[in-house]
Phi, psi and omega in degrees: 000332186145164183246143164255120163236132231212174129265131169313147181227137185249337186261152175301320193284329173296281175315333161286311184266035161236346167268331172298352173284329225215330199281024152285358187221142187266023167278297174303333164311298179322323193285319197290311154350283214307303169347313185274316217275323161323295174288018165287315192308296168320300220212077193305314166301341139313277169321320140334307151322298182298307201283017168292334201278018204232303187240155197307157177273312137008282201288334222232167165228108282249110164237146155255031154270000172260114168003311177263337200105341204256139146224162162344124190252208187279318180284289191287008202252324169310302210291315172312302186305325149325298213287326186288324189300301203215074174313025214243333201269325189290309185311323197283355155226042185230006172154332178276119180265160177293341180281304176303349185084007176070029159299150168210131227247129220237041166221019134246029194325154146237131185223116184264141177255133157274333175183146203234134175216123161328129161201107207055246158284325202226195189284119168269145184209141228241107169273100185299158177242128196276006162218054151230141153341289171228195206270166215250169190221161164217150153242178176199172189225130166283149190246171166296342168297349203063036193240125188268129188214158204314133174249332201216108160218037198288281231312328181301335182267012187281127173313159185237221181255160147322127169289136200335306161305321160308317166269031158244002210238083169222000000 
């Protein structure tokens, strides 16, 4: 169906205003997901920050110690502690495979989409993963900004297979 390709982005401001840019197509919302979920390892409280700007106020509950106003709320604060859990998954869908080791060239990102279907108000859209079988689903939703944002994203925290080496190592 298409490819999205990015660069990595590490500062919050820079990332808000390049995803505001871009949140008009809910592919790029994703991308962007991943992007944060990339930046927990380093700068856990960035990456938290960015994906308030993301995912529905529905995930999220109100500080005003935060950039957005927004922090994370429980369900979605789980999915952070996975992506910390298995550094292994926001890469396998931005370029990195279990043969490769989950490497991912971070002036390139890549995110392939296979296939997008009307799902209710808004979309579901099914992304590969270079260490699952088959392809991964989100939903997102348009906001009145006209901004698409995440509603259904567990699947991204779903463990992926052992890197090549890693399945030889027993």
């Amino acid at each position: 169906m298409g490819t999205v390709t990015k660069s990595m982005i590490t500062d919050f401001k820079k990332f808000k205003t390049a995803w505001e840019k871009d949140a008009g197509k809910p592919e790029n919302t994703i991308m962007y997901y991943l992007i944060a979920a990339l930046n927990l390892k380093k700068k856990k409280d960035v990456g938290e920050d960015m994906m308030t700007l993301l995912v529905s106020k529905k995930h999220c509950v109100k500080d005003s110690k935060s950039p957005t106003g927004l922090k994370l709320g429980r369900s979605a604060k789980y999915y952070v502690n996975h992506f910390l859990e298995n550094p292994t998954s926001a890469p396998s869908y931005l370029g990195g495979t279990w043969e490769n080791e989950y490497k991912i060239n971070k002036a390139k990102l890549k995110l392939t989409v296979v296939r997008e279907t009307k799902h209710g108000k808004g979309v579901k859209i099914f992304v590969e993963s270079g260490g699952r079988d088959n392809p991964v689903p989100a939903q997102l939703q348009e906001n009145s900004s006209g901004q698409w944002k995440l509603i259904e994203y567990s699947s991204f925290c779903m463990d992926v297979k052992p890197t090549k080496s890693e399945q030889g190592d027993f």
